[in-house]
N, C-alpha and C positions, 0 to 999 in steps of 0.2 A: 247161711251161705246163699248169694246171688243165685248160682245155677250150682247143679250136680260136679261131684270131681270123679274122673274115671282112673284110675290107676293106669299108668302105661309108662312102661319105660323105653324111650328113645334117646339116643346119643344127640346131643346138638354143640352146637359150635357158639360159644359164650365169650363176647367181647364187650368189656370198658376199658376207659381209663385206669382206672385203679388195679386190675386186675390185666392186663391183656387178653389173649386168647387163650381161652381154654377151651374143653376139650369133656364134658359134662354128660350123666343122664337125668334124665325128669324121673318124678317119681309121680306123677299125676298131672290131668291135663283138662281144665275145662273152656267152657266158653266163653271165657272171661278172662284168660291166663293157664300160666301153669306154674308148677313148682318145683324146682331145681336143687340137687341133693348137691352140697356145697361147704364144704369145712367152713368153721365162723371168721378163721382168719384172712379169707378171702373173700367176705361178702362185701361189696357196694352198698352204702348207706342207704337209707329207705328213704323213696323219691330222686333214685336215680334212674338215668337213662342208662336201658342196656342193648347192646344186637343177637337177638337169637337167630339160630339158621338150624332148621335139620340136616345131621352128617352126613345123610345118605340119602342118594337121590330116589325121586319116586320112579315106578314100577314103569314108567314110561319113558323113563330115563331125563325129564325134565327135573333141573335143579329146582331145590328147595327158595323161595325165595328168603330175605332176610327181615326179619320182622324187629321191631323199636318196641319195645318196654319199660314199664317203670319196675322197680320196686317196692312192694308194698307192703311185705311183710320177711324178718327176719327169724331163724332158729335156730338152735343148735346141731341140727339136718340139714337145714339149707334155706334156699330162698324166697317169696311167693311171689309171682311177676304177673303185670297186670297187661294185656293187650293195652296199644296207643292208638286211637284210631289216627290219622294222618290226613 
C-alpha cells in the first residue's frame, strides 16, 4: 500500500452517472483516497469518474468542498476511490 489507511467513517454525498446521488459512508480514508461501503449492484466500473462531497459541514460552518475521483478498485463491500489531482 502507497500510504497508511485510517478507518473513519463519515457520511458523504456520492454522485455518477450511473448511479445518481447517493447518500454513503466510508469505511477508511487515506492520502491517496478513500473507500466507500457500496452494494456491488450500484458500483461504477473501475476508471470511473465520481463527485465525493462530505454530508456535514465543517466545525466552522464552511461547506465541504466537492472532490473528482476515479475508481480503482471494486468489492463485495464497496468501492476504493482514488484522489484526481486537477
Amino acid at each position: 500500500r502507497r500510504s497508511p489507511r485510517i478507518p473513519m467513517q463519515l457520511e458523504v454525498e456520492f454522485n455518477h452517472d450511473h448511479t445518481g446521488q447517493l447518500y454513503l459512508v466510508t469505511k477508511d480514508i487515506s492520502e491517496t483516497g478513500v473507500f466507500i461501503k457500496m452494494p456491488p449492484d450500484q458500483q461504477p466500473p473501475v476508471g470511473s469518474n465520481v463527485s465525493v462531497k462530505l454530508k456535514n459541514n465543517f466545525a466552522d460552518g464552511e461547506e465541504p468542498q466537492t472532490l473528482t475521483m476515479v475508481v480503482v478498485r471494486q468489492t463485495e463491500k464497496g468501492i476504493g476511490l482514488e484522489f484526481v489531482n486537477d
